[in-house]
C-alpha positions as a Python dict, from the first residue, in 0.01 Angstrom:
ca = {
    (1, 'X'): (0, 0, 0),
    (2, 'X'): (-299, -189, 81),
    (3, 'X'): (-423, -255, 415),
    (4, 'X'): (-433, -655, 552),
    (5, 'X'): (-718, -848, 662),
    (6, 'X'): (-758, -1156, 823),
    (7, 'X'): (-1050, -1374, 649),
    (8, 'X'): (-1047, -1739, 818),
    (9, 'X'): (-825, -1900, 1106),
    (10, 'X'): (-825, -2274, 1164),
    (11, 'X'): (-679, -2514, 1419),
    (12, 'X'): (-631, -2924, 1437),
    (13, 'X'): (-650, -3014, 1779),
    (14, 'X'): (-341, -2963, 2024),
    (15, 'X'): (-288, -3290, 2201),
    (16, 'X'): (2, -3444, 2427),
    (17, 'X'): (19, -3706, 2175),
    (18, 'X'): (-160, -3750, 1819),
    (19, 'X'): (-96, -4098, 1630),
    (20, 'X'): (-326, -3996, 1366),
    (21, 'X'): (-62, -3862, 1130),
    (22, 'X'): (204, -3626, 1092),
    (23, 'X'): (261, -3238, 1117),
    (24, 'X'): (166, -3208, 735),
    (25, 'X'): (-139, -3388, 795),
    (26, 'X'): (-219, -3182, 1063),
    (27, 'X'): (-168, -2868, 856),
    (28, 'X'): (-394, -2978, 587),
    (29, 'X'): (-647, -3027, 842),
    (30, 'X'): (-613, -2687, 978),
    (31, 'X'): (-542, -2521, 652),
    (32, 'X'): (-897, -2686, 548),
    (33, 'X'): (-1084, -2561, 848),
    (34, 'X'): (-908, -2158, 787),
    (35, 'X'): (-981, -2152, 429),
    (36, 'X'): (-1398, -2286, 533),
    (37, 'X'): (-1380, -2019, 750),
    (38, 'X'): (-1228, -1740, 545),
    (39, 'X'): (-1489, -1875, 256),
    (40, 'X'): (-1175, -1896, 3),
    (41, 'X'): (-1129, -2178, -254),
    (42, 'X'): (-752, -2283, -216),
    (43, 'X'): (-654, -2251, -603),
    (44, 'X'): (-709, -1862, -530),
    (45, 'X'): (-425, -1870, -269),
    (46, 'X'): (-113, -1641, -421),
    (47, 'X'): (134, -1789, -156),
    (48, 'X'): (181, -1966, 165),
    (49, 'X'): (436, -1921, 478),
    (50, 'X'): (491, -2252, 665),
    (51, 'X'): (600, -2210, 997),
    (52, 'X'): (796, -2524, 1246),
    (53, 'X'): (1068, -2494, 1473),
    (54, 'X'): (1289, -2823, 1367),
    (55, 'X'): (1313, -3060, 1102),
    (56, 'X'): (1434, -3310, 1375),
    (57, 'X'): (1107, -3258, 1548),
    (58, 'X'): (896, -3272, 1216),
    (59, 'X'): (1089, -3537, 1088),
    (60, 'X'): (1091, -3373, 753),
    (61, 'X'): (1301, -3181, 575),
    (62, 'X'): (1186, -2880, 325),
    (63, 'X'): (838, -2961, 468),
    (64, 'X'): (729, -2619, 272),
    (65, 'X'): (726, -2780, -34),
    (66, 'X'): (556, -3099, 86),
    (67, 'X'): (285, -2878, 241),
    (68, 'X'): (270, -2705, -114),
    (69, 'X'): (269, -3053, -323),
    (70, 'X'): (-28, -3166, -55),
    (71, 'X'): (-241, -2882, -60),
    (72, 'X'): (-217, -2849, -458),
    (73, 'X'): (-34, -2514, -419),
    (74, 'X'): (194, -2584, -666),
    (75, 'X'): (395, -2402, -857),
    (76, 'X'): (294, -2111, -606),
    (77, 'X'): (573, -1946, -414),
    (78, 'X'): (617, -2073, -48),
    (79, 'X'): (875, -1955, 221),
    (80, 'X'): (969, -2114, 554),
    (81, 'X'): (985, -1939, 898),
    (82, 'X'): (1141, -2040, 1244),
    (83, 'X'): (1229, -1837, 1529),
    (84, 'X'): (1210, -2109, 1828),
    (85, 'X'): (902, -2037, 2058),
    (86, 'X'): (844, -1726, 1830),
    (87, 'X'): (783, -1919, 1466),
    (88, 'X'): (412, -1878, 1479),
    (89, 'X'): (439, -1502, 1501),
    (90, 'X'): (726, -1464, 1292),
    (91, 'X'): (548, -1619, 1007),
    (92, 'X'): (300, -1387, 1111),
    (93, 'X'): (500, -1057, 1061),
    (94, 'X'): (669, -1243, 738),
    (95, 'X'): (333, -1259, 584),
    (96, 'X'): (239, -887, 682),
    (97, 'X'): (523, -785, 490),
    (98, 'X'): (457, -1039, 214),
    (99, 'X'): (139, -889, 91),
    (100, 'X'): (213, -466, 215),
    (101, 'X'): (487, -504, 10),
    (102, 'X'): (322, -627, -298),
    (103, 'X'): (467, -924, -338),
    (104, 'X'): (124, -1124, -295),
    (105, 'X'): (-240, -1011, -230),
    (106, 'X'): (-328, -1340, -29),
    (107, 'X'): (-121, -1597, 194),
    (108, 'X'): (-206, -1901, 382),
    (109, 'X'): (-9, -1911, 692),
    (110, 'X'): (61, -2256, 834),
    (111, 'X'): (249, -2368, 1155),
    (112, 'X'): (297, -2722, 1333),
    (113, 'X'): (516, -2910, 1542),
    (114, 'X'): (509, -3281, 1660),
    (115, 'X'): (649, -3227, 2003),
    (116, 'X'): (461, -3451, 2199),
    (117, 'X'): (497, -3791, 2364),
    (118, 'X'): (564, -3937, 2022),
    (119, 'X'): (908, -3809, 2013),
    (120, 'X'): (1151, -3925, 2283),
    (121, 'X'): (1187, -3636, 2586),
    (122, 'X'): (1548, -3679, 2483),
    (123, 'X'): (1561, -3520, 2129),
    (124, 'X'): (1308, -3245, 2213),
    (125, 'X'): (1557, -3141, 2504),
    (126, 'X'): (1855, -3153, 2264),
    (127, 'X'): (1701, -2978, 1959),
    (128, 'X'): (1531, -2707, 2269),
    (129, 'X'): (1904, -2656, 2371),
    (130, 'X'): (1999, -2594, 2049),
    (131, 'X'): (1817, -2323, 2074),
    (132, 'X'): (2046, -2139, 2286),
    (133, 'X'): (2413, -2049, 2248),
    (134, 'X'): (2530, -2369, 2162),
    (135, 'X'): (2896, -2259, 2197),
    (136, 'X'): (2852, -2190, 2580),
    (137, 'X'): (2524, -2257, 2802),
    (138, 'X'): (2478, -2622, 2594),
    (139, 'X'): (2845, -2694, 2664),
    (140, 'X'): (2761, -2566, 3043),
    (141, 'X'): (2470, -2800, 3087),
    (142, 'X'): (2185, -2520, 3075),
    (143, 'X'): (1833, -2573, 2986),
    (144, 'X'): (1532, -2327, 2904),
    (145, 'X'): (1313, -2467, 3236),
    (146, 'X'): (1619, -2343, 3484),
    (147, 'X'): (1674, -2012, 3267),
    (148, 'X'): (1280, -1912, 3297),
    (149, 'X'): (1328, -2016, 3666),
    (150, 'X'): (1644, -1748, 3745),
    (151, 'X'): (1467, -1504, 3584),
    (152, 'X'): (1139, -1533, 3772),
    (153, 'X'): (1366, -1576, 4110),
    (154, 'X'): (1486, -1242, 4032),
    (155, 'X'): (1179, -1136, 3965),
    (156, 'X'): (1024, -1231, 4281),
    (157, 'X'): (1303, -1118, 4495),
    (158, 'X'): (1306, -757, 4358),
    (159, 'X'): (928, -666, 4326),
    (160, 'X'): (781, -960, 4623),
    (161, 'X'): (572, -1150, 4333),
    (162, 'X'): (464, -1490, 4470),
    (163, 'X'): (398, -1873, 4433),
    (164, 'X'): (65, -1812, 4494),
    (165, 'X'): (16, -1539, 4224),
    (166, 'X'): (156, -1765, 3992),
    (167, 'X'): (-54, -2019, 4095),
    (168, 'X'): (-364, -1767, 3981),
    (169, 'X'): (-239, -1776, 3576),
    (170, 'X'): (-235, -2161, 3570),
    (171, 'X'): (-568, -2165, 3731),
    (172, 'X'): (-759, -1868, 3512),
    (173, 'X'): (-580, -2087, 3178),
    (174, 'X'): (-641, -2408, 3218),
    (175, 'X'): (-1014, -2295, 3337),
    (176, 'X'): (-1026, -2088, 3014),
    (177, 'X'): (-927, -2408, 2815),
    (178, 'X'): (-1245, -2550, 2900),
    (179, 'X'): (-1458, -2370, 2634),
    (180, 'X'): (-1160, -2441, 2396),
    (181, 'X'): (-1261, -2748, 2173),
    (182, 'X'): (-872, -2732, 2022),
    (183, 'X'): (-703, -2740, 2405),
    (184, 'X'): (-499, -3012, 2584),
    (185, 'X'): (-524, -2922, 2898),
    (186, 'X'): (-882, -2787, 2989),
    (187, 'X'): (-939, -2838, 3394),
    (188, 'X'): (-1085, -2694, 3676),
    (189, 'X'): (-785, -2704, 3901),
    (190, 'X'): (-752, -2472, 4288),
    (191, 'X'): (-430, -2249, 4377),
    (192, 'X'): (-394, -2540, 4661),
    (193, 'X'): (-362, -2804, 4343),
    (194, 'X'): (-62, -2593, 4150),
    (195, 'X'): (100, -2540, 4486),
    (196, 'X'): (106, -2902, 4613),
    (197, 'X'): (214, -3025, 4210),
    (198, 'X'): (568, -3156, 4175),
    (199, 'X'): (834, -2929, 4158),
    (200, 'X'): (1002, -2901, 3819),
    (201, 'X'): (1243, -2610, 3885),
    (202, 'X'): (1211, -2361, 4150),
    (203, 'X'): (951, -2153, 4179),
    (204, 'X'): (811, -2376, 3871),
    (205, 'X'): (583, -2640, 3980),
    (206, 'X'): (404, -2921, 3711),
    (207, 'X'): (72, -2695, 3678),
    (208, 'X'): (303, -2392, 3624),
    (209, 'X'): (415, -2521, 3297),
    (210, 'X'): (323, -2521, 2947),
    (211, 'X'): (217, -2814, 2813),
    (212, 'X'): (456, -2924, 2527),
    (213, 'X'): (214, -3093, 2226),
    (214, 'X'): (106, -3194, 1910),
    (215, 'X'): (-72, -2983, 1692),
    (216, 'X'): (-124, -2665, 1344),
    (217, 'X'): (-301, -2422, 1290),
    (218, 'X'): (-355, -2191, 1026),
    (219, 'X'): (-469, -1829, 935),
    (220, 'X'): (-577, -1689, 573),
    (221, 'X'): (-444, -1316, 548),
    (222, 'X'): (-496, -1123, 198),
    (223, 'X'): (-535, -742, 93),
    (224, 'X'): (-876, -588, 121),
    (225, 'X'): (-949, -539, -234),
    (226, 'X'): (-821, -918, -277),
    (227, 'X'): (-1101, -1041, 17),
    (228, 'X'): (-1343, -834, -125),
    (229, 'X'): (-1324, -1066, -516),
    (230, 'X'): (-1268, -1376, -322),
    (231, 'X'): (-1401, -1423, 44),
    (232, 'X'): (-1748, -1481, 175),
    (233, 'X'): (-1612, -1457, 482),
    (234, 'X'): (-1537, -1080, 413),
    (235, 'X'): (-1904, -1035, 263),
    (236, 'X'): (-2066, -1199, 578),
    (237, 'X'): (-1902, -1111, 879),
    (238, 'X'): (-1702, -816, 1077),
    (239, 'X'): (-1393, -733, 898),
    (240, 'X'): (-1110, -778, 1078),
    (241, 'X'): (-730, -591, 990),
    (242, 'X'): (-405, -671, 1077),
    (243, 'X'): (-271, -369, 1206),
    (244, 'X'): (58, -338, 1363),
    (245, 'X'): (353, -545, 1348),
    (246, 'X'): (686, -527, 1562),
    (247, 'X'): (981, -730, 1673),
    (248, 'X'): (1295, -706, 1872),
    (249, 'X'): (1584, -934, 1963),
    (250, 'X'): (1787, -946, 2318),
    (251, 'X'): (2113, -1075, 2441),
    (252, 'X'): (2051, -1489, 2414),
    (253, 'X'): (2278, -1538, 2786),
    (254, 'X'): (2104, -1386, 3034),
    (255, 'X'): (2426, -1261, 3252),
    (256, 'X'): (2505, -1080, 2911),
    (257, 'X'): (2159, -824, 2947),
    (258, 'X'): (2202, -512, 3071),
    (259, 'X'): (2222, -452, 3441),
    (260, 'X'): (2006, -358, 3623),
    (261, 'X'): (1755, -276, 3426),
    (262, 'X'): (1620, -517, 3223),
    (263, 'X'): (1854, -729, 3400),
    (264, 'X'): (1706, -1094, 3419),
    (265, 'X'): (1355, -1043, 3538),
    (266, 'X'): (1216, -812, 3262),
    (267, 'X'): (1181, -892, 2867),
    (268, 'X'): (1327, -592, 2690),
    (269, 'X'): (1316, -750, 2308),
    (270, 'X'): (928, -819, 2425),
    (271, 'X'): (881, -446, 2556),
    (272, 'X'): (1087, -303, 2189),
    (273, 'X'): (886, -493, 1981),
    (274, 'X'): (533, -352, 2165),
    (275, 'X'): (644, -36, 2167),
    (276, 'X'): (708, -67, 1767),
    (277, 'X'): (361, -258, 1729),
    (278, 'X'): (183, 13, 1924),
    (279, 'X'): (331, 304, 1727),
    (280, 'X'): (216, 107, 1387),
    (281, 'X'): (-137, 75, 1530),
    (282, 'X'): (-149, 436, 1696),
    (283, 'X'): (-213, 241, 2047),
    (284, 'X'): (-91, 498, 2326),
    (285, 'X'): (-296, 293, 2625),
    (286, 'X'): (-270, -66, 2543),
    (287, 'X'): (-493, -151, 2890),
    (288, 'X'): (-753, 104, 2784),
    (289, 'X'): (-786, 24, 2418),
    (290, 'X'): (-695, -325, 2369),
    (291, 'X'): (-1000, -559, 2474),
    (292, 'X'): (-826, -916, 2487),
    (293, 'X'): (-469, -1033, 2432),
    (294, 'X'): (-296, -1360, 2387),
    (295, 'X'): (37, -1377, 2565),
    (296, 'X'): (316, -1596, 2566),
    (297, 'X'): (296, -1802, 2891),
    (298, 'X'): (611, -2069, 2866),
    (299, 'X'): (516, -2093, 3277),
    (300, 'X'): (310, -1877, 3507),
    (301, 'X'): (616, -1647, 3580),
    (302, 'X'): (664, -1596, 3198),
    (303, 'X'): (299, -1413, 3179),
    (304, 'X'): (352, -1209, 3461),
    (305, 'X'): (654, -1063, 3295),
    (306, 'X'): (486, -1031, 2963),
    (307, 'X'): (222, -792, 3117),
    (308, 'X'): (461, -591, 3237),
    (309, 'X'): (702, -541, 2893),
    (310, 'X'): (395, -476, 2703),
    (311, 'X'): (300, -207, 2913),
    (312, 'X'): (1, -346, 3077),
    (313, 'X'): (119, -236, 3405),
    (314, 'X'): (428, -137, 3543),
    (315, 'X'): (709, -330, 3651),
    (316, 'X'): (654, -570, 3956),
    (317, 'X'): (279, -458, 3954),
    (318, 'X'): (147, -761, 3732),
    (319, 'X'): (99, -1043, 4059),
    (320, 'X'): (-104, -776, 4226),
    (321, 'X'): (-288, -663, 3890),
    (322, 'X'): (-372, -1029, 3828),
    (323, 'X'): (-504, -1096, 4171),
    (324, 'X'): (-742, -848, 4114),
    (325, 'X'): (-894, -962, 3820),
    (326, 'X'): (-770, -691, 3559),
    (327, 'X'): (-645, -968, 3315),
    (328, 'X'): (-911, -1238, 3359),
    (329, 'X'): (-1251, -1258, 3223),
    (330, 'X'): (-1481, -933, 3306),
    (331, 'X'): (-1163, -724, 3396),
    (332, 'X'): (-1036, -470, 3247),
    (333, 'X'): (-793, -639, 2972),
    (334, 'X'): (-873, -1065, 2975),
    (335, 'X'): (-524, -1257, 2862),
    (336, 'X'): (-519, -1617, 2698),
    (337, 'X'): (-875, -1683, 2655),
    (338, 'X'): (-775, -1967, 2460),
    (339, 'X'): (-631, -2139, 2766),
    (340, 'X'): (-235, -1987, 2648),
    (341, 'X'): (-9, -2255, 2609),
    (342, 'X'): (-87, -2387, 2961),
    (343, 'X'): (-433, -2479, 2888),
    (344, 'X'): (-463, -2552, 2455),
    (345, 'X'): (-103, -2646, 2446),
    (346, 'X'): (228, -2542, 2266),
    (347, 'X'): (323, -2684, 1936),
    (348, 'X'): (607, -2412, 1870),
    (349, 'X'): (539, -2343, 1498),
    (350, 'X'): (146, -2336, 1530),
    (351, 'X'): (131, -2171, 1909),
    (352, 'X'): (177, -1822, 1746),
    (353, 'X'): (-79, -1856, 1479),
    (354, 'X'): (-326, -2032, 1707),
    (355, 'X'): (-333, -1677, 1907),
    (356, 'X'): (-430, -1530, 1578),
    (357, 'X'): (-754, -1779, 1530),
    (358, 'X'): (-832, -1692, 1875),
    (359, 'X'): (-834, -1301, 1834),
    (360, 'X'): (-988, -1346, 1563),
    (361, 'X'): (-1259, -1537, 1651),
    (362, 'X'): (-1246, -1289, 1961),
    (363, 'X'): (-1328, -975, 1774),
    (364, 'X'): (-1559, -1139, 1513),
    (365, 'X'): (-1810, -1232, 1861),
    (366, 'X'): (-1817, -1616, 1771),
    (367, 'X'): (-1635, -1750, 2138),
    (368, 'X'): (-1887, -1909, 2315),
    (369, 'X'): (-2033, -1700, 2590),
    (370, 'X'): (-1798, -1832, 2900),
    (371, 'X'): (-1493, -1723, 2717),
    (372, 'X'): (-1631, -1436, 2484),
    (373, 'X'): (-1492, -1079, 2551),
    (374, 'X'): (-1782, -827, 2528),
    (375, 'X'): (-1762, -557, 2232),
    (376, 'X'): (-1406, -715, 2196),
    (377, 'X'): (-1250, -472, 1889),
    (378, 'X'): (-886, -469, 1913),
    (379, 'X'): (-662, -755, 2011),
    (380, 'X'): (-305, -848, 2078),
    (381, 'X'): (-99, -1137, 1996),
    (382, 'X'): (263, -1170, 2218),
    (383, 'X'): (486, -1494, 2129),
    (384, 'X'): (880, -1516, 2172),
    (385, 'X'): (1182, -1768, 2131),
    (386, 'X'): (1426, -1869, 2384),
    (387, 'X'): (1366, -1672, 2687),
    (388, 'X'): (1270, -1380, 2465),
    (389, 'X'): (1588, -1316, 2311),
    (390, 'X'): (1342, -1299, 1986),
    (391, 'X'): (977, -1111, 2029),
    (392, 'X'): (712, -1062, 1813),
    (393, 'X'): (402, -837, 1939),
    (394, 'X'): (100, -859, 1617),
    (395, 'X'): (-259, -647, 1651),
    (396, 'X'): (-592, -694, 1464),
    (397, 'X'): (-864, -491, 1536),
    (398, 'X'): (-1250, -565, 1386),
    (399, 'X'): (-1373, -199, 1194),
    (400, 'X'): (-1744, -208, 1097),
}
């Protein structure tokens, strides 16, 4: 089985609200920009995996085959992919497999979502319940935003994390969004301006939250020998592989987890699927031998957490970790470069394969300077679905 690169990564802009088209348009724009930058002509393309959460949300059905019939990659084989918060890097993993298997030697991977201010705060909250056990915490009135909340309550009860340590991720991502011509929500903001935003649900304040938007992106993926007969990309710059792969799944109610350990405040599908991702890429230190990592970072709590079940620290560990700079620019392992979700944005279906353009661009050296990661060579990608009752944990690493 052939190894998997990544040639080319593209994004059209995340944004609270784009009017200038649709989620298909979007992905042709992004599409356009990966395939520049992978140095690929499209009609070479074997197959494509097109990733959104809901067809309420896209307001199109089948929108696979639309992408297909507008990117003039027809008759070629296309399959869809959601997985809630976690579509991005389940299309992801689905390509992996795709091409180690054989079945193709290139894919275009493709993910949007209009969930901005162009579609009612009404629908998005129904189709985001949905995503839940419909049967009993929809019925009961639950919601993702109070979930997230209990479990960072429990969280900061147990191991003393605080408001103001949250505070710290909101700050370090929307300041990272600044160098981020794709981002939402780039800003200068203080711990003093998190702490003194509305509340939305306790501990969760406005600045605490990701920032729910419009948006694709797109990554070109392909075997080596494939890159090497059809991407300039691969002739011209640091090659880049895709090198391990894992996912795990969790109880979706959170009084149905195991107690007390993971109970609510830890993300065992999250820590599973690392553990599988780092046994695929023969990591045994992540901290030590990854250089930069995109985590998921639904709210400030949410990031926290996700150092800790990808064994960046130990449990309860990650507020102090964080305060001392070991996962912000010039420490020992930087997270969300890109500005996470909080600062570029979170259009479920592209969020996941947006982290991917940002490793990659992270490894190849090409971040400007404020954001760039120093002799960055391996790099992690961390996205989930509901409150991680799906994970998926993806690593690329640059080999001269």
């Amino acid at each position: 089985m052939e190894r998997v690169v990544v040639l080319g990564g593209g994004i059209s802009k995340f944004a609270r609200q784009r009017l200038d088209g649709s989620p298909v348009d979007w992905i042709v724009e992004a599409s356009m920009r990966a395939l520049e930058d992978a140095g690929v002509d499209i009609s070479a393309i074997d197959h494509s995996v097109v990733a959104y959460e809901s067809e309420i949300l896209a307001r199109q059905v089948t929108m696979g085959q639309v992408v297909q019939d507008v990117l003039g990659l027809t008759p070629k084989p296309s399959i869809r992919v959601e997985a809630g918060g976690g579509t991005g890097g389940a299309a992801l993993r689905t390509a992996y497999a795709y091409i180690r298997s054989g079945l193709c030697n290139s894919m275009l991977v493709v993910g949007a979502d209009a969930v901005g201010r162009q579609v009612p705060a009404s629908t998005v909250r129904e189709v985001y319940a949905l995503s839940g056990d419909v049967d009993f915490e929809m019925a009961a009135g639950g919601f993702f935003t109070a979930y997230y909340a209990l479990m960072m309550d429990a969280h900061m009860r147990q191991y003393g994390t605080t408001k103001e340590q949250l505070a710290r991720v909101s700050v370090k991502n929307h300041r990272n969004a600044i160098s981020n011509p794709f981002a939402c929500m780039p800003m200068a903001i203080t711990i003093e301006d998190v702490l003194d935003s509305p509340v939305v649900v306790s501990p969760y304040r406005k600045f605490d939250c990701a920032i729910l938007a419009d948006g694709a992106a797109a990554l070109v993926l392909a075997t080596e020998r494939w890159a090497r007969e059809h991407s300039l990309a691969w002739k011209k710059r640091p090659h880049v592989y895709f090198i391990g792969s894992g996912s795990a799944t969790e109880r979706v109610r959170l009084g149905d987890r195991p107690q007390p350990y993971p109970g609510y405040a830890h993300f065992r599908a999250k820590q599973e699927a690392a553990k599988m991702a780092y046994k695929m890429a023969d990591i045994k230190n992540p901290v030590a031998e990854l250089d930069v990592a995109e985590v998921a970072d639904t709210f400030t709590g949410v990031e926290l957490q996700s150092y800790e079940a990808l064994g960046f620290c130990d449990p309860g560990q990650s507020g102090p970790l964080l305060e001392e700079g070991v996962f912000d620019l010039g420490g020992d392992l930087p997270v969300n470069t890109s500005g996470g979700m909080i600062g570029q944005g979170a259009p479920p279906g592209g969020v996941g394969i947006a982290q991917g353009v940002e490793i990659l661009s992270q490894l190849r050296g090409e971040r400007p300077s404020t954001v760039q990661v120093k002799n960055a060579r391996k790099g992690l990608m961390d996205i989930h679905g509901g409150t991680s009752s799906y994970a998926v944990v993806s690593i690329f690493s640059q080999e001269d």
